[in-house]
N, C-alpha and C positions, 0 to 999 in steps of 0.2 A: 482413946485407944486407936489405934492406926492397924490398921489390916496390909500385910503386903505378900502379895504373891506372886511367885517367882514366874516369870512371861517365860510359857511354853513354847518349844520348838514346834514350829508346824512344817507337815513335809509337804511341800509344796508340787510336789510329783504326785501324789498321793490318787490312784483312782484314775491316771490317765491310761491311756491305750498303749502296747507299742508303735505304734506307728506317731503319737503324739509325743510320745517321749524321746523318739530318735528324731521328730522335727523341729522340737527345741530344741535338744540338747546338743544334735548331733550334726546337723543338717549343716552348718558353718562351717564344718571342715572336710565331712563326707558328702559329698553329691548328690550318693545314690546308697540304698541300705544294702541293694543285690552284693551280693560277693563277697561284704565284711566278715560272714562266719565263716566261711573259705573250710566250711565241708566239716566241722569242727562239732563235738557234743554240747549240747543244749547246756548239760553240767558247766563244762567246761567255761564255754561262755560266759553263764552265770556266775560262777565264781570270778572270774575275772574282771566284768563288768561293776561286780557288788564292789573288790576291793577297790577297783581304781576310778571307775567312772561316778556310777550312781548313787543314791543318797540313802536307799532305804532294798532291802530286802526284795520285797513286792516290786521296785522296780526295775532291780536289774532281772528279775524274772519275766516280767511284762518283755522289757527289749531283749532278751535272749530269747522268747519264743519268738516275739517277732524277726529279728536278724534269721531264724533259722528258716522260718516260711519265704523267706523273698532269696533266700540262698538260691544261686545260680548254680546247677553241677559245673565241673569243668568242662572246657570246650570239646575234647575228643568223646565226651560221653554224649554229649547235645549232638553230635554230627553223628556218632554211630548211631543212635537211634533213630536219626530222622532219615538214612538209610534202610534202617530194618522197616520202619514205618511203610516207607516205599515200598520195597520188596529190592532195592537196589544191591546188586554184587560189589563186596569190596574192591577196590581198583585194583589193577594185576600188579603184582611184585616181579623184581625183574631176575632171569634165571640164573640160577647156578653156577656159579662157573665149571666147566669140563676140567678134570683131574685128571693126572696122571699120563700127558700126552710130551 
């Protein structure tokens, strides 16, 4: 009698970290993780990630939460707060023009 069983898929992701799975996976083509979620819902990510990128559930959640912790705001947000930070006054805007002369 011959015993045969069928060789299970194993998910080779399985249990890493986000920041491990975006240095495998992703690191050869991305730089850097800052800025890939470009402000975007965790959901959102996730679903997109699961369909097109990663292999299992568990990890396109792993690298959507990670992508969203290293998300950079945009630049005009970073510059006005480290204004307010300061106590620094917005720069002056230039005036009006004179009507009806």
């Amino acid at each position: 009698m011959v015993v045969v069983s069928g060789a299970g898929a194993e998910n080779l992701d399985a249990g890493k970290s986000g920041a491990r799975l975006f240095a495998d996976s992703c690191a050869s083509c991305h730089r850097s993780a800052r800025g890939l979620a470009k402000g975007r819902f965790r959901l959102t990510l996730y679903l997109f990630l699961q369909q097109h990128y990663t292999s299992s559930a568990d990890s396109a959640s792993a690298l959507s939460t990670y992508l969203q912790s290293v998300d950079a705001p945009p630049e005009r947000q970073v510059n006005a707060a480290r204004r307010s930070q300061r106590g620094e006054p917005r720069p002056p805007r230039p005036p009006l023009p004179v009507r009806g002369r």
